[in-house]
CHARMM-style PDB file with segment names, atoms N, HN, CA, C and O in Angstrom:
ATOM      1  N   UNK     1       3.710   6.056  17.789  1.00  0.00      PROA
ATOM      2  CA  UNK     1       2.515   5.240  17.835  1.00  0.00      PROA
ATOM      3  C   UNK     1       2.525   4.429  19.123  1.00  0.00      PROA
ATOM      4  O   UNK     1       3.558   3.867  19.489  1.00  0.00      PROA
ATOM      5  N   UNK     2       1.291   4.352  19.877  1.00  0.00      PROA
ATOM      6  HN  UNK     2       0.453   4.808  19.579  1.00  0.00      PROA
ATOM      7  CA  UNK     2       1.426   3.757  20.736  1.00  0.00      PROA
ATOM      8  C   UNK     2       0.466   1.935  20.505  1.00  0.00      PROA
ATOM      9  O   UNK     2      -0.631   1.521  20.131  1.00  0.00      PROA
ATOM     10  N   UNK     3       1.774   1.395  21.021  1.00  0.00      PROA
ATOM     11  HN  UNK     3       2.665   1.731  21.326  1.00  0.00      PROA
ATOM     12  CA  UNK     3       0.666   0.162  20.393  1.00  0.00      PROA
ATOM     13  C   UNK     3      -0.324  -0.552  21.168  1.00  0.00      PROA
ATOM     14  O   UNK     3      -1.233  -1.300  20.809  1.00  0.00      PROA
ATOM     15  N   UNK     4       0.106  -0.101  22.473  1.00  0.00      PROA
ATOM     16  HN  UNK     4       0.844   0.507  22.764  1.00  0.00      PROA
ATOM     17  CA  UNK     4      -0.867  -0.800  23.829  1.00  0.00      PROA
ATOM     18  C   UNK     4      -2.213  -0.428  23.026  1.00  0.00      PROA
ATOM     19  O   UNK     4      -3.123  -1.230  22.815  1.00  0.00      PROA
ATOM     20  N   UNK     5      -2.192   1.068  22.566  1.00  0.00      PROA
ATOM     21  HN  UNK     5      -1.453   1.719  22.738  1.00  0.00      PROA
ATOM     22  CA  UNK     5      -3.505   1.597  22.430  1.00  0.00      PROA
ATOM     23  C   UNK     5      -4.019   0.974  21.754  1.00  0.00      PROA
ATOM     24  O   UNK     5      -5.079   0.405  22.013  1.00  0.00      PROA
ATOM     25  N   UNK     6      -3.256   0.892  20.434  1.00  0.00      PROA
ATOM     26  HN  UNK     6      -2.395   1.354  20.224  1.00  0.00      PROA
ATOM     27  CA  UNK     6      -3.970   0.436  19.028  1.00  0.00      PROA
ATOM     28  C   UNK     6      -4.114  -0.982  19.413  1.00  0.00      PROA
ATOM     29  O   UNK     6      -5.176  -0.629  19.925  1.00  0.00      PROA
ATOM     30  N   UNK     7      -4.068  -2.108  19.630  1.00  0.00      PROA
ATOM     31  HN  UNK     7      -3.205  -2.395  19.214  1.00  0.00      PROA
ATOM     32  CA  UNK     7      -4.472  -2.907  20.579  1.00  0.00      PROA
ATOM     33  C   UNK     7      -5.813  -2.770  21.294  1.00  0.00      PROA
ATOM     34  O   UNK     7      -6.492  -3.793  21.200  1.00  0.00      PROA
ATOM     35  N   UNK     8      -6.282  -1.942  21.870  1.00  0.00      PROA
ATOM     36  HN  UNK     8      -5.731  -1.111  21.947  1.00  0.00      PROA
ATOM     37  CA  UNK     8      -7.125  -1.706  22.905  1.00  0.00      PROA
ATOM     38  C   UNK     8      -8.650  -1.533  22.117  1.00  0.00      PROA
ATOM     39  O   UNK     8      -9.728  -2.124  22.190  1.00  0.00      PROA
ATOM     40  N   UNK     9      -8.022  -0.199  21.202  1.00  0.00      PROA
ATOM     41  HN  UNK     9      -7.147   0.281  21.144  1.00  0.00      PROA
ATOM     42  CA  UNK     9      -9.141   0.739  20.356  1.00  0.00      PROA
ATOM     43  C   UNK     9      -9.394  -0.277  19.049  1.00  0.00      PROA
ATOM     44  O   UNK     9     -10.597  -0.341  18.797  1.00  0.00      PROA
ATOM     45  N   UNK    10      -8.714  -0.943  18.313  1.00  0.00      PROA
ATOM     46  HN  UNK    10      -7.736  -0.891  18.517  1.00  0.00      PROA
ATOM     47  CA  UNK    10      -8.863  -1.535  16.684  1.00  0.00      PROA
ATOM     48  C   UNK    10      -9.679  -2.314  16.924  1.00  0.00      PROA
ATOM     49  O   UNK    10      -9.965  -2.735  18.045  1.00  0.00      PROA
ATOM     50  N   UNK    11     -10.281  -2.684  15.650  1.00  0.00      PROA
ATOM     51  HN  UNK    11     -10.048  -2.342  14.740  1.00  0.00      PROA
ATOM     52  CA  UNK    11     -10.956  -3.865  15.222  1.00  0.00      PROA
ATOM     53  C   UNK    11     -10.224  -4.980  14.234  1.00  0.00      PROA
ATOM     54  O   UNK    11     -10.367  -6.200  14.151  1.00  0.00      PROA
ATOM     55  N   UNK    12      -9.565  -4.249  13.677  1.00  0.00      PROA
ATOM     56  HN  UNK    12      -9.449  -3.258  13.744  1.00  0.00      PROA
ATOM     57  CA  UNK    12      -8.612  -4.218  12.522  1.00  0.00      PROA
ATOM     58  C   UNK    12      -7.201  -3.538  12.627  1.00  0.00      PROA
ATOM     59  O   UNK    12      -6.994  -2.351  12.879  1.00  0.00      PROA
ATOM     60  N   UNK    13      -6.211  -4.577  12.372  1.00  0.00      PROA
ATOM     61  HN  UNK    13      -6.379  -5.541  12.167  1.00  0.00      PROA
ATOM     62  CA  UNK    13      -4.771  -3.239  12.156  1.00  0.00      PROA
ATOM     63  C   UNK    13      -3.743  -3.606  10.986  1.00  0.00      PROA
ATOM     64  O   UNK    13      -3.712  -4.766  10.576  1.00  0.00      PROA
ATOM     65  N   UNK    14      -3.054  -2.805  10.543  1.00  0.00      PROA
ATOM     66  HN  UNK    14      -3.079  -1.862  10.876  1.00  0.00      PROA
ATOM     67  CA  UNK    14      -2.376  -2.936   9.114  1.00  0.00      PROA
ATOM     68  C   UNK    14      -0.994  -2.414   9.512  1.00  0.00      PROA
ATOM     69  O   UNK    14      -0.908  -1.580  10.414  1.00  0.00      PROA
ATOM     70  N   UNK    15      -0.079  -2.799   8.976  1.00  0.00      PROA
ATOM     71  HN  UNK    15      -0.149  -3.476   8.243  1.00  0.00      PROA
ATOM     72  CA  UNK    15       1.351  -2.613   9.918  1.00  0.00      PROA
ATOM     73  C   UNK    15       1.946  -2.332   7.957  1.00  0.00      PROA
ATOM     74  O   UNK    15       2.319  -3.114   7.083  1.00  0.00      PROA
ATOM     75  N   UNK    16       1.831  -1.454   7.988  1.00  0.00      PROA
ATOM     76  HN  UNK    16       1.527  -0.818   8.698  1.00  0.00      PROA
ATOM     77  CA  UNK    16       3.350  -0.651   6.510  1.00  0.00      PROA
ATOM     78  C   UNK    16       4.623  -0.509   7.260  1.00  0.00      PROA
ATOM     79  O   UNK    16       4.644  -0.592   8.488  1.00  0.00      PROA
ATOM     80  N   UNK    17       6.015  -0.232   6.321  1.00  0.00      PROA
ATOM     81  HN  UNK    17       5.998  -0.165   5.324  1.00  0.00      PROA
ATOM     82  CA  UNK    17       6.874  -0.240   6.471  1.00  0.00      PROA
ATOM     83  C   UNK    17       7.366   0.451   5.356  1.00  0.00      PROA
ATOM     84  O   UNK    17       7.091   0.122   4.202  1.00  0.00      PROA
ATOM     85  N   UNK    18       8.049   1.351   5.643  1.00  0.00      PROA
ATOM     86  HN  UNK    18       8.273   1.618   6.580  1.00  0.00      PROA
ATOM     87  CA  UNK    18       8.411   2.710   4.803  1.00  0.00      PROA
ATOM     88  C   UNK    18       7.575   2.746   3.318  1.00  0.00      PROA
ATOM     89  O   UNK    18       8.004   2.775   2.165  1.00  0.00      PROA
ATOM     90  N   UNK    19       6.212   2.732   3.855  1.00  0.00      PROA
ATOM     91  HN  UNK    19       5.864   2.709   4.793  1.00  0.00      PROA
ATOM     92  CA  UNK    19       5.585   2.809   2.324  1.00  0.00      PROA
ATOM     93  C   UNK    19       4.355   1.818   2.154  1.00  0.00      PROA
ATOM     94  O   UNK    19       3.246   1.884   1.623  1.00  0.00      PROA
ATOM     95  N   UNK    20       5.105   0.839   2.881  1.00  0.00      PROA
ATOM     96  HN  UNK    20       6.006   0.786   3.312  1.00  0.00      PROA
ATOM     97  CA  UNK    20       4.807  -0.628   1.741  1.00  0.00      PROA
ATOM     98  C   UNK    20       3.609  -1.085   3.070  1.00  0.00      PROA
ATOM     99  O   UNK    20       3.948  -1.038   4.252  1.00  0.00      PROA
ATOM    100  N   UNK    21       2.216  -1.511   2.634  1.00  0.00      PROA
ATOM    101  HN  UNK    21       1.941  -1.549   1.673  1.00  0.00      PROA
ATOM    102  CA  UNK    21       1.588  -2.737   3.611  1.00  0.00      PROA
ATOM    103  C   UNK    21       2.231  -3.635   3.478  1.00  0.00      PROA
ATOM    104  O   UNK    21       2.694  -3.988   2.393  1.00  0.00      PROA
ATOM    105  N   UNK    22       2.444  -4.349   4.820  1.00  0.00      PROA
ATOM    106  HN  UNK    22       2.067  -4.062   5.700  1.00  0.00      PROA
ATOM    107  CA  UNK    22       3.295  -5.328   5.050  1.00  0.00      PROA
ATOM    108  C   UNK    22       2.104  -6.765   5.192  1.00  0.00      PROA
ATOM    109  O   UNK    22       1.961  -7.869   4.667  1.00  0.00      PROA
ATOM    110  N   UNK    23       1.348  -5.830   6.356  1.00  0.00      PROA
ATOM    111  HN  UNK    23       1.464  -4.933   6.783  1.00  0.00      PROA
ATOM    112  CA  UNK    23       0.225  -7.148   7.220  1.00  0.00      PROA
ATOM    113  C   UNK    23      -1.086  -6.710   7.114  1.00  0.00      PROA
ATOM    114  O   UNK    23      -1.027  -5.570   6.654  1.00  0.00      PROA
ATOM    115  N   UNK    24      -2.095  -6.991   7.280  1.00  0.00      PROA
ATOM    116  HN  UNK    24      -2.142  -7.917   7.653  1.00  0.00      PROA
ATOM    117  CA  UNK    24      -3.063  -6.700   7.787  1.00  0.00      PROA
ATOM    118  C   UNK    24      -4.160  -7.516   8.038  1.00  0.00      PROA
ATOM    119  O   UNK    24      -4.688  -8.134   7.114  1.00  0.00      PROA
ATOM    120  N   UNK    25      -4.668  -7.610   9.478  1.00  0.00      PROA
ATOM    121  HN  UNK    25      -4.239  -7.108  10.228  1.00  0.00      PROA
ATOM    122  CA  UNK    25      -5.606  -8.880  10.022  1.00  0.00      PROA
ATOM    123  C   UNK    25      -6.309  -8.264  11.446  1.00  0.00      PROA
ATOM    124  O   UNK    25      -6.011  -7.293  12.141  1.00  0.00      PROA
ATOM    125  N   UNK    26      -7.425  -9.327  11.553  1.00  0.00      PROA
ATOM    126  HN  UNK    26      -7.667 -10.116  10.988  1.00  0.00      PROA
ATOM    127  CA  UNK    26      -7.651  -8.759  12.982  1.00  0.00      PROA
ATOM    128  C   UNK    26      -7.006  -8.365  14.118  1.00  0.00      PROA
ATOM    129  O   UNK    26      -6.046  -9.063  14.446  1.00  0.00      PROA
ATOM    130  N   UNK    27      -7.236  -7.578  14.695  1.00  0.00      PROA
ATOM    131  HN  UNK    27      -8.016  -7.011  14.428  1.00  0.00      PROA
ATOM    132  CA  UNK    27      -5.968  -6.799  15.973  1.00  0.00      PROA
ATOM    133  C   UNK    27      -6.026  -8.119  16.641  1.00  0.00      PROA
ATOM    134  O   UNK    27      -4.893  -8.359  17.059  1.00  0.00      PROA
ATOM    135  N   UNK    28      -6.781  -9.011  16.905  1.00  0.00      PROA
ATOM    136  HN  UNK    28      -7.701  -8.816  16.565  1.00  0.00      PROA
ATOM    137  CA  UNK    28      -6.524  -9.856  18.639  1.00  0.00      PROA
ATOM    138  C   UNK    28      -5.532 -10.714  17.644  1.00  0.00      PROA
ATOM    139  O   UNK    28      -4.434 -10.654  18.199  1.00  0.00      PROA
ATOM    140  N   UNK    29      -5.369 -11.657  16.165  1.00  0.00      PROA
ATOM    141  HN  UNK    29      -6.261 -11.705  15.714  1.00  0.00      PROA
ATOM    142  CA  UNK    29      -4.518 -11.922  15.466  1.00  0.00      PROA
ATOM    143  C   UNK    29      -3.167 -11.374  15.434  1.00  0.00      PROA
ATOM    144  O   UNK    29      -2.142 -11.958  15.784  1.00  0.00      PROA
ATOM    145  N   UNK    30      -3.263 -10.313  15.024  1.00  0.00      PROA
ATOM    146  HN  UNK    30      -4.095  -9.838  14.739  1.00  0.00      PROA
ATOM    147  CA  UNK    30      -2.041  -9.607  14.597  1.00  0.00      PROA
ATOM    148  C   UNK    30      -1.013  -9.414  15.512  1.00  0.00      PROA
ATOM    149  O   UNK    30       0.166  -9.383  15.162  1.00  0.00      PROA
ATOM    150  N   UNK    31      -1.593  -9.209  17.315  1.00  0.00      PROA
ATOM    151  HN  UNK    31      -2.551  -9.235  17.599  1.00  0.00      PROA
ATOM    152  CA  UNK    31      -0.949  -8.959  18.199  1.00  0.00      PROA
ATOM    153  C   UNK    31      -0.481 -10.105  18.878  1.00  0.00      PROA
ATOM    154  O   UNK    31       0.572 -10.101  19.517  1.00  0.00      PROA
ATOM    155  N   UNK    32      -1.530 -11.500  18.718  1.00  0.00      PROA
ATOM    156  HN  UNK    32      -2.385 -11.503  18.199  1.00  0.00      PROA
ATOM    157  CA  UNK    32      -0.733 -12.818  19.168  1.00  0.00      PROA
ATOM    158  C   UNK    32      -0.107 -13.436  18.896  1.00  0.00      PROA
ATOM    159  O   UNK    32       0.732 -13.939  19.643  1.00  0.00      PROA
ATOM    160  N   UNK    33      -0.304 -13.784  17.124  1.00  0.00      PROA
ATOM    161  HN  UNK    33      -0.986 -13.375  16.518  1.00  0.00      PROA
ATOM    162  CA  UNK    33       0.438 -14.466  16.443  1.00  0.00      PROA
ATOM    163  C   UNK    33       0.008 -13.904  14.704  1.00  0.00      PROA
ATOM    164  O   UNK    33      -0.774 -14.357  13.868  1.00  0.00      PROA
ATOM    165  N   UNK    34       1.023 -12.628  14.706  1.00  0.00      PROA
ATOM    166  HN  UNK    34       1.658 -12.260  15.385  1.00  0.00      PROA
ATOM    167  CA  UNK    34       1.221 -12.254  13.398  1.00  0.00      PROA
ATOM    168  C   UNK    34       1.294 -13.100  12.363  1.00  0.00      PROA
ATOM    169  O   UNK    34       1.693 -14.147  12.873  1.00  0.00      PROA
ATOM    170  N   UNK    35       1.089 -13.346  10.749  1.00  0.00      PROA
ATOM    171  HN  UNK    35       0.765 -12.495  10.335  1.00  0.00      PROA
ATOM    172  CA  UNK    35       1.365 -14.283  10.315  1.00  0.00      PROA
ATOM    173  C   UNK    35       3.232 -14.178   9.615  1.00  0.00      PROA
ATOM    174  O   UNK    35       3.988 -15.083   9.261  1.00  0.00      PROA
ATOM    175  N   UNK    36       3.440 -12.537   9.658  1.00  0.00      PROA
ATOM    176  HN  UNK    36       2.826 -11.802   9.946  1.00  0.00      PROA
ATOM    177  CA  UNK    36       5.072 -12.550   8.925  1.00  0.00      PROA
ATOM    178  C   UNK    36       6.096 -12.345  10.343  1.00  0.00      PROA
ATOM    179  O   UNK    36       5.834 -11.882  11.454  1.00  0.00      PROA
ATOM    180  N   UNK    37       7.154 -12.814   9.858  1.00  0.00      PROA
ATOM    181  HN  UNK    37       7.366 -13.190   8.956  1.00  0.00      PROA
ATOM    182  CA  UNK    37       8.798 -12.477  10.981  1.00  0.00      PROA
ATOM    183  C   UNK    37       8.648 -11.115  11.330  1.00  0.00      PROA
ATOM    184  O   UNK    37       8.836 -10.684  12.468  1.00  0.00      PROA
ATOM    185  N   UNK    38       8.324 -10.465  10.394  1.00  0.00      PROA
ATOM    186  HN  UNK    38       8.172 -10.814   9.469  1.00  0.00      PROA
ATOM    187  CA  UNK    38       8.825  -8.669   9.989  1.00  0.00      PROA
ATOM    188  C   UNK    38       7.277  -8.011  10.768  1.00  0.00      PROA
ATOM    189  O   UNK    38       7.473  -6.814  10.981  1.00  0.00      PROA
ATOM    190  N   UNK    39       6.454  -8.254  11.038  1.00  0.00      PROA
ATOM    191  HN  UNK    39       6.295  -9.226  10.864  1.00  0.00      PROA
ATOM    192  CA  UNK    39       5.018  -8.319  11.955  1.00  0.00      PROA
ATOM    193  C   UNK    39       5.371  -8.104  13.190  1.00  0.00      PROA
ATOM    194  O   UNK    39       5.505  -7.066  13.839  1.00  0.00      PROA
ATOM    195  N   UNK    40       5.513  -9.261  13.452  1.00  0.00      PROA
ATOM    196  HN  UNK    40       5.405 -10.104  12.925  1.00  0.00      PROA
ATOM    197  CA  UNK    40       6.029  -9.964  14.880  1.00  0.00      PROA
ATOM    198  C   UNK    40       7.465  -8.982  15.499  1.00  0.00      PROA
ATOM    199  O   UNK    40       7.207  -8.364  16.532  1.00  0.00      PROA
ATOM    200  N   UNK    41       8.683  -8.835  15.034  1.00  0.00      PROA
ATOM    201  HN  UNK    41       8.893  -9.337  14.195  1.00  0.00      PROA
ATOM    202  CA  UNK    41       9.439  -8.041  15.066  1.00  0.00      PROA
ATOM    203  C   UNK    41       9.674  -6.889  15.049  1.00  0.00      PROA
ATOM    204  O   UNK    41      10.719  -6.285  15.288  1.00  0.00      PROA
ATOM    205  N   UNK    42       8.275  -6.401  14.640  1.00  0.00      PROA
ATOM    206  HN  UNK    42       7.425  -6.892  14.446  1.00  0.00      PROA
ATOM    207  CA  UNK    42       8.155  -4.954  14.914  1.00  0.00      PROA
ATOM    208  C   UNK    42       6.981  -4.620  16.056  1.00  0.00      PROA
ATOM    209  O   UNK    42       6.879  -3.467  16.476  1.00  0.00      PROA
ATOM    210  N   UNK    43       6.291  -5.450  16.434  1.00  0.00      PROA
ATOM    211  HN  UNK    43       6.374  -6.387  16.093  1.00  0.00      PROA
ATOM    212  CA  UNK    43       5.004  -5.334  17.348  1.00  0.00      PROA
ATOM    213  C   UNK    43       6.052  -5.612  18.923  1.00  0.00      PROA
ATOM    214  O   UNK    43       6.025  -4.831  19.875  1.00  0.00      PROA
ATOM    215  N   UNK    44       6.833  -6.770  18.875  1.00  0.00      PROA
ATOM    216  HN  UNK    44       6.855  -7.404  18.102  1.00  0.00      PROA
ATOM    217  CA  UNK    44       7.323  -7.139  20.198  1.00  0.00      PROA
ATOM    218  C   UNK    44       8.713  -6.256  20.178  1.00  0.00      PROA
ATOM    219  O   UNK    44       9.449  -6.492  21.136  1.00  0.00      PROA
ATOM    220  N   UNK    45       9.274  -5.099  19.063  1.00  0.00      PROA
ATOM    221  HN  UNK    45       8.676  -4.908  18.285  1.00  0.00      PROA
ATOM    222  CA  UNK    45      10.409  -3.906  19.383  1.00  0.00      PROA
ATOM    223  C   UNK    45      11.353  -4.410  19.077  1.00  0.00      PROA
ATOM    224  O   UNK    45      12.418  -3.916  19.446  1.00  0.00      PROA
ATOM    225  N   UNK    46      11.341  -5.481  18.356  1.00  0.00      PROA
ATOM    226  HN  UNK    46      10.476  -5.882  18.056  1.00  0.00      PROA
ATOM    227  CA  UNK    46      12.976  -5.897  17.971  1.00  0.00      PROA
ATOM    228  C   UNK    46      13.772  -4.768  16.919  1.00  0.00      PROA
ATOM    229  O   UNK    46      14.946  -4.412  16.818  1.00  0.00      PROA
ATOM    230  N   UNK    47      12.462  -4.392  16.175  1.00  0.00      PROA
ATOM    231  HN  UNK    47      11.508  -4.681  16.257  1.00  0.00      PROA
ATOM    232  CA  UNK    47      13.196  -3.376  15.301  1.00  0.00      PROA
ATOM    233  C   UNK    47      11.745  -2.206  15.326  1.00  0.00      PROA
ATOM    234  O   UNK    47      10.575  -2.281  15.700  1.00  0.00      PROA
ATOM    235  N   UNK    48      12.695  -1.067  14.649  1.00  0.00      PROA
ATOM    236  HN  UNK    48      13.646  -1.006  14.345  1.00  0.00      PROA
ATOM    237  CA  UNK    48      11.236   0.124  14.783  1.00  0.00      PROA
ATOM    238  C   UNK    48      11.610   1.182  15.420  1.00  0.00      PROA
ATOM    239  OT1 UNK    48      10.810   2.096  15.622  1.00  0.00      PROA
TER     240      UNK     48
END
């Protein structure tokens, strides 16, 4: 997945994790200030 893109193209984005929705909020939200650790940590590559 590329996330620059999904970023670029969304209106909306939803971030699962083996299964599970984790997040989901507006993309310009989600990409600045996620509201979970596990969001944030997977958008800026800490884990993934």
């Amino acid at each position: 997945h590329n996330m620059q893109q999904a970023a670029r193209v969304s209106d909306v984005t939803a971030f699962f994790y083996i299964g599970k929705l984790i997040e989901v909020d507006k993309t310009k939200s989600m990409f600045t200030k996620p509201s979970l650790k596990q969001t944030e940590d997977y958008i800026t590559g800490r884990f993934g």
